[in-house]
BAKELO-262278 format. One line per field, with one value per residue: residue number from 1; residue in three letters; z, x, y of N, C-alpha, C, CB in turn. Coordinates in nm, 4 decimals. Glycine has a CB too. Layout:
N
seq	NUM;...
type	ALA;...
n_pz	Z;...
n_px	X;...
n_py	Y;...
ca_pz	Z;...
ca_px	X;...
ca_py	Y;...
c_pz	Z;...
c_px	X;...
c_py	Y;...
cb_pz	Z;...
cb_px	X;...
cb_py	Y;...
//
This chain:
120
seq	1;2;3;4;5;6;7;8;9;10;11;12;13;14;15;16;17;18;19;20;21;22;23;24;25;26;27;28;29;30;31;32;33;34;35;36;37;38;39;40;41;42;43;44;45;46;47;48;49;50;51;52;53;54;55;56;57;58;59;60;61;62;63;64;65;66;67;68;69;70;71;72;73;74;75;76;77;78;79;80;81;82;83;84;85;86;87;88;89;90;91;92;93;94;95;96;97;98;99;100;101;102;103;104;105;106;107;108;109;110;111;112;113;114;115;116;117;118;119;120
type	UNK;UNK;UNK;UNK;UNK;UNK;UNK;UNK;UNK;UNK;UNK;UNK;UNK;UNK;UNK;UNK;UNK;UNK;UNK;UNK;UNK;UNK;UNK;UNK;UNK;UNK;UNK;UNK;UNK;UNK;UNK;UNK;UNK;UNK;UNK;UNK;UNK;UNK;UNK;UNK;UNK;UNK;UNK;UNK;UNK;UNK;UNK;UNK;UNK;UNK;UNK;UNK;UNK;UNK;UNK;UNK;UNK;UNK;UNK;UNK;UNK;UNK;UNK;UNK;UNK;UNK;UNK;UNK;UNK;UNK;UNK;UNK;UNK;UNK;UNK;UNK;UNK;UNK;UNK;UNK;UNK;UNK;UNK;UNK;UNK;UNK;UNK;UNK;UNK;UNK;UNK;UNK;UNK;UNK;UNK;UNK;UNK;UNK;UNK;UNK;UNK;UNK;UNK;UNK;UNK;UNK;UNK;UNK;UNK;UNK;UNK;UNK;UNK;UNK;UNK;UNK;UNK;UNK;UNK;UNK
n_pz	18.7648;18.7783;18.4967;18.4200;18.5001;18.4419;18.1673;18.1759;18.3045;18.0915;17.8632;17.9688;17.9744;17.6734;17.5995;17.7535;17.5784;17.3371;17.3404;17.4723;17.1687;17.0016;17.0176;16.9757;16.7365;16.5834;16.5290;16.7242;16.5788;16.5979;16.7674;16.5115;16.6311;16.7297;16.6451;16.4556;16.5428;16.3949;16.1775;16.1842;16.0189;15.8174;15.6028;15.6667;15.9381;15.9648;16.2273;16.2354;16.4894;16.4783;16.6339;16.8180;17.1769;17.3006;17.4941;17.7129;18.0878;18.1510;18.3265;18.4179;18.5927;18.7065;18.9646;19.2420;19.1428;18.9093;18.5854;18.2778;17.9783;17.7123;17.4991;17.2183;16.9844;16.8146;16.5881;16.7501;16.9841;17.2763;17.1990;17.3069;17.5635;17.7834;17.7572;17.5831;17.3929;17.3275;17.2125;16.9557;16.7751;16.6950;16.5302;16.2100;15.8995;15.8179;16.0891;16.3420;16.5244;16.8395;17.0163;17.3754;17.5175;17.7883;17.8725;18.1121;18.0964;18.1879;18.2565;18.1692;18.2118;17.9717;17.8788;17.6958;17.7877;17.8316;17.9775;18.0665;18.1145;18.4404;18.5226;18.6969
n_px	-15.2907;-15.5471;-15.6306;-15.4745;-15.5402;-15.8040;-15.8459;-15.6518;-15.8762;-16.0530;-15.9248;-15.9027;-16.1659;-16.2458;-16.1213;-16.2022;-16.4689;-16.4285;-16.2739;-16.5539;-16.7027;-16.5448;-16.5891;-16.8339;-17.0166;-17.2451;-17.4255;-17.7473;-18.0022;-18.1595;-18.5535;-18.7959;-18.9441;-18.8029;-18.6527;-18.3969;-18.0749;-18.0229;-17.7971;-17.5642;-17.7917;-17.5978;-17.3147;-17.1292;-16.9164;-16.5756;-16.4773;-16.6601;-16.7041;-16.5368;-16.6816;-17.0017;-17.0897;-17.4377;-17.6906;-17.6431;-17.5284;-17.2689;-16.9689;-16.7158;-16.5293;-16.3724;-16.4729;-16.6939;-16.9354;-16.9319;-17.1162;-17.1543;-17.3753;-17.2818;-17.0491;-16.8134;-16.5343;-16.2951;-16.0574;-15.9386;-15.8947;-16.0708;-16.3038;-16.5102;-16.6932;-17.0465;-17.3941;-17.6195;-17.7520;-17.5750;-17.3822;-17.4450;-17.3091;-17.1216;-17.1457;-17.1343;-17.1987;-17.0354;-17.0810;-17.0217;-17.3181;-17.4297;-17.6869;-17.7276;-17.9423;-17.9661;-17.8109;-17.5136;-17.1859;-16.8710;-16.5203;-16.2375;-15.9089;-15.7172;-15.5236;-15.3110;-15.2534;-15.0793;-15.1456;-15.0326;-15.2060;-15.1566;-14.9913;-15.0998
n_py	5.9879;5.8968;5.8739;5.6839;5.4639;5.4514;5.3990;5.1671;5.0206;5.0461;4.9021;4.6723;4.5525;4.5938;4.4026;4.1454;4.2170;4.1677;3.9132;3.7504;3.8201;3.7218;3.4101;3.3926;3.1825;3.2480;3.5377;3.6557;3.8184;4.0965;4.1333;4.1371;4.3390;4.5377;4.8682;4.8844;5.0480;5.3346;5.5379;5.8408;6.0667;6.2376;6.1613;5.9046;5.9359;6.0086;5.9216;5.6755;5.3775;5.0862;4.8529;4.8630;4.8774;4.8415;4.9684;4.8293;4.7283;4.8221;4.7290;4.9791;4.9422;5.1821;5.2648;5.0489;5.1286;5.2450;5.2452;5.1940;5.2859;5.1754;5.1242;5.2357;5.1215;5.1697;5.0394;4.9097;5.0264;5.1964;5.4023;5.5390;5.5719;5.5688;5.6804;5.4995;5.6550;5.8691;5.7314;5.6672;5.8646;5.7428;5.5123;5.4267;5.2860;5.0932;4.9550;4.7696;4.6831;4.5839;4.4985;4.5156;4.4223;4.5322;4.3367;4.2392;4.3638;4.2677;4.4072;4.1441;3.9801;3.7892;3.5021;3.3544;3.0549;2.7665;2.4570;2.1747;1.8796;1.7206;1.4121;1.1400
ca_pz	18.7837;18.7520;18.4384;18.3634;18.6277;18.3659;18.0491;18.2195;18.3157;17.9663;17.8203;18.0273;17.8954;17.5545;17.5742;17.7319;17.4968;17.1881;17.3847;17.4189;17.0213;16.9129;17.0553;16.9164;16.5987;16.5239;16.6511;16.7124;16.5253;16.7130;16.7463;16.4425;16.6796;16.7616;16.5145;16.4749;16.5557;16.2684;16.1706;16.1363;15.8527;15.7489;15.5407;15.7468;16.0014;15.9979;16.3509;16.3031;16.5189;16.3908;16.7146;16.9283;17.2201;17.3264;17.5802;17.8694;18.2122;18.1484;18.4345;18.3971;18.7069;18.7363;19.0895;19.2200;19.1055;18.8199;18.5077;18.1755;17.9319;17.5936;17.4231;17.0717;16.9704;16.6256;16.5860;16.8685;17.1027;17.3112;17.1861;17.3623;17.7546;17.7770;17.6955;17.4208;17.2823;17.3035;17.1217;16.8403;16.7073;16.6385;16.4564;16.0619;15.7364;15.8356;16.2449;16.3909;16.6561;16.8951;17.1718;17.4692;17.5791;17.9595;17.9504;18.1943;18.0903;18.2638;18.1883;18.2292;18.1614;17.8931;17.8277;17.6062;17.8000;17.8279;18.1151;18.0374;18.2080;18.5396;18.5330;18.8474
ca_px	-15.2950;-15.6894;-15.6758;-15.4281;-15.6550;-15.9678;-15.7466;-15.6431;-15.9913;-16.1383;-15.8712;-15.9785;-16.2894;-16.2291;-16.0663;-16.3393;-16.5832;-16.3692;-16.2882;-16.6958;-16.7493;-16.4952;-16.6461;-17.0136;-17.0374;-17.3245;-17.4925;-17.8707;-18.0716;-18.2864;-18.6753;-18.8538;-19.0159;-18.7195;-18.6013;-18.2253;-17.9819;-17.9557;-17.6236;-17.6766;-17.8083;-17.5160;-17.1877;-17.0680;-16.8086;-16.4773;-16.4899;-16.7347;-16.6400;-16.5682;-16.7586;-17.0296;-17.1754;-17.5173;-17.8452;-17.6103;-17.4926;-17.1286;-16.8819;-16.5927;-16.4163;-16.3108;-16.5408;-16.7450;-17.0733;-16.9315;-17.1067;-17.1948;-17.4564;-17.2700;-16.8600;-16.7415;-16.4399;-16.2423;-15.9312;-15.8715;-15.9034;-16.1955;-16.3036;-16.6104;-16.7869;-17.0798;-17.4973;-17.6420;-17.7926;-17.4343;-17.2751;-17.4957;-17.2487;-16.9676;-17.2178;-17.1543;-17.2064;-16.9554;-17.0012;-17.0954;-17.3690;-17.4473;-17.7683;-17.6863;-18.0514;-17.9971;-17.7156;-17.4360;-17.0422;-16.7720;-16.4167;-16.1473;-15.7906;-15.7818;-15.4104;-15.3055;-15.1374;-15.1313;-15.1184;-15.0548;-15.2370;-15.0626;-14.9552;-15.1006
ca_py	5.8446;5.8172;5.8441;5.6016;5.3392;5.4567;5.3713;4.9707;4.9353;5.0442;4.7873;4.5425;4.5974;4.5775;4.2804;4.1032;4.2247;4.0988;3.7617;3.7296;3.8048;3.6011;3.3341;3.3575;3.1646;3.3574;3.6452;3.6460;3.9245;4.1492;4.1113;4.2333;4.5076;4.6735;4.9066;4.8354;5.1484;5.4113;5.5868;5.9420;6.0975;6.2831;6.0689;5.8534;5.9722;5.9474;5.8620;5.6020;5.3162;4.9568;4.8008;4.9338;4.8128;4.9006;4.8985;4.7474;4.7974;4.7577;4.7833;5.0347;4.9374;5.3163;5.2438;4.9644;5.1851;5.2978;5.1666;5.2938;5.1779;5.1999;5.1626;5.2016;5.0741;5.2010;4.9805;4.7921;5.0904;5.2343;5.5493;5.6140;5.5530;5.6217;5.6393;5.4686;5.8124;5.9129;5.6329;5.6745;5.9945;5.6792;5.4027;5.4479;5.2041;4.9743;4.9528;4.6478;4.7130;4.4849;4.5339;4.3945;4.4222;4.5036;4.2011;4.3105;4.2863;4.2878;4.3757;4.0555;3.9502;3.6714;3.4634;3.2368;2.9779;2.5813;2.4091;2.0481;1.7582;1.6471;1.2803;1.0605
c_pz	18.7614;18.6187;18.3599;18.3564;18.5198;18.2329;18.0453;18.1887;18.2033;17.8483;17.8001;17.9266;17.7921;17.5528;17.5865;17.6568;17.3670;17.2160;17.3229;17.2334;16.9068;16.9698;17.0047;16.7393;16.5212;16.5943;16.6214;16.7030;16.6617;16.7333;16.6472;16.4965;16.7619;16.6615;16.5647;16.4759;16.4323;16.2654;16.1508;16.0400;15.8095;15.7025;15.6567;15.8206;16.0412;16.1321;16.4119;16.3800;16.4205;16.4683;16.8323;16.9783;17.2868;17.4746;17.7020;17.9654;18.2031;18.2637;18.3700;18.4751;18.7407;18.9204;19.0921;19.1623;18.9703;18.7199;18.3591;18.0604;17.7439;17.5684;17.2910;17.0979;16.8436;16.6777;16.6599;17.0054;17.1698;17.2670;17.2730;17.4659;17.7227;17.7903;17.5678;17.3135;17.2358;17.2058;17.0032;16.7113;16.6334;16.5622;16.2963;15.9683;15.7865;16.0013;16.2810;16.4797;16.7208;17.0207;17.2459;17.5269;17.7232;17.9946;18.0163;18.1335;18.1672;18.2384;18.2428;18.1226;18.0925;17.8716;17.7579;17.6380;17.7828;17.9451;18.0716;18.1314;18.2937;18.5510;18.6902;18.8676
c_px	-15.4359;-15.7587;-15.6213;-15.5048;-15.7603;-15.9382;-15.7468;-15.7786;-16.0686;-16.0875;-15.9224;-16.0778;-16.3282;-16.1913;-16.1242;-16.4391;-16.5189;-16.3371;-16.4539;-16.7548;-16.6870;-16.5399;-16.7578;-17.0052;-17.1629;-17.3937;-17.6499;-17.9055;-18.1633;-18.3959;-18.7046;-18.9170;-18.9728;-18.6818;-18.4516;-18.1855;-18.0074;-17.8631;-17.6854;-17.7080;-17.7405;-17.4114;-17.1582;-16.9189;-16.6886;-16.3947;-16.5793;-16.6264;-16.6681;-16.7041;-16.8580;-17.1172;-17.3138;-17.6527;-17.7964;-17.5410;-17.3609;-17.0654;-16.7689;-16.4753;-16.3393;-16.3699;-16.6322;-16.8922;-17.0356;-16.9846;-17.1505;-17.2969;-17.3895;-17.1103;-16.8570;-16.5863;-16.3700;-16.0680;-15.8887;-15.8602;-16.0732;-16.2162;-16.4346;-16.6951;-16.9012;-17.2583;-17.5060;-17.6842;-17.6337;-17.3351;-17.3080;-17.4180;-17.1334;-17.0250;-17.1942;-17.1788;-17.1908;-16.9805;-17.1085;-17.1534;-17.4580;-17.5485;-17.7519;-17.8299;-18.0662;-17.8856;-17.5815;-17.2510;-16.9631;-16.5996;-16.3434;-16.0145;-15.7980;-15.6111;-15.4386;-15.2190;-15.2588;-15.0937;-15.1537;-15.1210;-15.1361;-15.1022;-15.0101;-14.9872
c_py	5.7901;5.8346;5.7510;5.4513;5.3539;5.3698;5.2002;4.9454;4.9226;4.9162;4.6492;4.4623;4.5481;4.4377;4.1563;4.0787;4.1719;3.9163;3.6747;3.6990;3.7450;3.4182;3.2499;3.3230;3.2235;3.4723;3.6815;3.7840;3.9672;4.0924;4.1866;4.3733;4.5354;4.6865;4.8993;5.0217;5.2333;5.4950;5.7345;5.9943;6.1854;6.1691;6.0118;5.9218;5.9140;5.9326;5.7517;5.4643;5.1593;4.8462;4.8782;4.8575;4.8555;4.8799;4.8453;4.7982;4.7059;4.8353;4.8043;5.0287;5.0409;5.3236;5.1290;4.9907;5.1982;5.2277;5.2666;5.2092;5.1295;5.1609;5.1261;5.2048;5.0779;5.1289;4.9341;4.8947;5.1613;5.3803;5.6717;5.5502;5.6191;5.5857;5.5656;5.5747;5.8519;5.8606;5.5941;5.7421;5.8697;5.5273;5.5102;5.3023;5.1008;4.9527;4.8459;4.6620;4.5894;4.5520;4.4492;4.3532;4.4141;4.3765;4.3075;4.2634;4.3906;4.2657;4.1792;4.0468;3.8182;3.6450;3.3644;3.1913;2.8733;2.5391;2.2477;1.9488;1.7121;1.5148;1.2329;0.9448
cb_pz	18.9228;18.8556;18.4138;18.4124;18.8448;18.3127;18.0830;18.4175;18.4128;17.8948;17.8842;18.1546;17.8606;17.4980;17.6343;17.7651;17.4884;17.1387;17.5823;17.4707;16.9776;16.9160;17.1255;16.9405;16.5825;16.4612;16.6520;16.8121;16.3817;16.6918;16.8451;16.3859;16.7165;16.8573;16.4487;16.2876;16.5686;16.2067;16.0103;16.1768;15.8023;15.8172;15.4691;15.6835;16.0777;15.9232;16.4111;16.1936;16.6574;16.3816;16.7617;16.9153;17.2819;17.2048;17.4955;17.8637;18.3598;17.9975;18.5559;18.3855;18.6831;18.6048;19.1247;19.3191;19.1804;18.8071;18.5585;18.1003;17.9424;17.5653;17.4922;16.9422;17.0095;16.5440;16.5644;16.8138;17.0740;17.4564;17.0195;17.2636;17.9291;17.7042;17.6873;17.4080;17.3998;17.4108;17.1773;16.8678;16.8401;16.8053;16.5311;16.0084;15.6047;15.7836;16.3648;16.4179;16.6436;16.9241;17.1833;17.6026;17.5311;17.9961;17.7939;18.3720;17.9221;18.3536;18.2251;18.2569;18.2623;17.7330;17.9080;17.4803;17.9415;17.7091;18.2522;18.0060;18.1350;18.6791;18.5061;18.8688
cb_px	-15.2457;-15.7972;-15.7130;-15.3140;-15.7307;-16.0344;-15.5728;-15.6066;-16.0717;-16.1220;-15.7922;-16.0713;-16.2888;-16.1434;-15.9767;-16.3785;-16.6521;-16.1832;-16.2839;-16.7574;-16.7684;-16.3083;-16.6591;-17.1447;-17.0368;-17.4170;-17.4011;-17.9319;-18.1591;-18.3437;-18.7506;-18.9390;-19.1530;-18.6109;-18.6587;-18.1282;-17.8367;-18.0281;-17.4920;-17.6814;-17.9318;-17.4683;-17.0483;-17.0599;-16.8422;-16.4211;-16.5070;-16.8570;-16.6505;-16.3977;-16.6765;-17.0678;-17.1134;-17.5435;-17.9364;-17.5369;-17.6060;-17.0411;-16.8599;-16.6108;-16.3240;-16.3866;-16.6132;-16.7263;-17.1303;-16.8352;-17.1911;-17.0452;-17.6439;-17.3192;-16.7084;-16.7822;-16.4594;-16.2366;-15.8566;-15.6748;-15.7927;-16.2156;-16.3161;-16.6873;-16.7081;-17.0050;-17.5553;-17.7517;-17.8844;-17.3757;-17.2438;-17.6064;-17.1714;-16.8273;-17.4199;-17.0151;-17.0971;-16.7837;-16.9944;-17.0390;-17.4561;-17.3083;-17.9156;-17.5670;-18.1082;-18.1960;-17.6336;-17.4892;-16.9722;-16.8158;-16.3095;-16.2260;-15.6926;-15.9133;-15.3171;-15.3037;-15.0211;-15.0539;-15.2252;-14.9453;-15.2736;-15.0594;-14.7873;-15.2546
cb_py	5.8086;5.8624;5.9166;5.6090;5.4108;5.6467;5.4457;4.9056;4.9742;5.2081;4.7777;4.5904;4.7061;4.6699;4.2735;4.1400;4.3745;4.1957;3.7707;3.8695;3.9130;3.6248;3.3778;3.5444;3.0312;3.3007;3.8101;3.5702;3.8778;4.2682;4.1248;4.1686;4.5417;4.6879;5.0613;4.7033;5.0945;5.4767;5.5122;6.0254;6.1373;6.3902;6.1437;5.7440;6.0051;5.9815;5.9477;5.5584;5.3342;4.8595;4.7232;5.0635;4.7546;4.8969;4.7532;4.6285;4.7888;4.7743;4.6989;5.1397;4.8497;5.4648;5.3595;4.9005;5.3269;5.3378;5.0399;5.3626;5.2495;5.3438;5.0600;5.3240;4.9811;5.4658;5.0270;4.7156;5.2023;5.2134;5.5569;5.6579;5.6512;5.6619;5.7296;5.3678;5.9939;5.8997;5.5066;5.7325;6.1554;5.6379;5.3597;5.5285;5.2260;4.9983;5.1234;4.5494;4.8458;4.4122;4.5498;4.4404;4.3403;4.4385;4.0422;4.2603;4.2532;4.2203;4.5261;3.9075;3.9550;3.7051;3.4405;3.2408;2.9877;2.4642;2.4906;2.0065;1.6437;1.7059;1.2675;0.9784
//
């Protein structure tokens, strides 16, 4: 069961973090003096992910401590918890990396309803 509970909360998660980046009509470049991520120097892996997030204290809601600083994301699922050293192995060519710089996220549930204006 705790790893089904790890599974929701990584969802969550995800869902959040795609809410957030669909959102941002653009996304602000680093500082020139940081060097941006590099992929590693072998072919790109066919495990790179499509999205990875980096540098932040993301909550996994697996516990209220629990957090991790890193997640890639290949196809709409999470593939990897974790460090940022760690989450380096799933950055290739194509992978969109994003530093959070120390910003904190947090999973949430996102619907798509309407709730019409109530009449006075």
């Amino acid at each position: 069961m705790k790893k089904r509970d790890r599974t929701l909360a990584l969802l969550l998660m995800l869902a959040m973090a795609l809410a957030l980046l669909s959102g941002c009509g653009s996304m602000a470049q680093a500082p020139a003096a940081e060097a941006p991520m590099e992929a590693p120097s072998a072919e790109p892996a066919a495990d790179a992910a499509d999205l990875v997030l980096t540098n932040g204290t993301i909550q996994t809601m697996v516990s209220e401590d629990d957090t991790a600083e890193a997640v890639a994301v290949k196809n709409g699922e999470i593939v990897y918890v974790g460090t940022s050293e760690g989450v380096k192995d799933f950055i290739g060519e194509g992978t969109n990396v994003i530093d959070l710089a120390g910003k904190y996220v947090t999973p949430a549930l996102l619907t798509a309803t309407f709730t019409p204006p109530a009449r006075i």
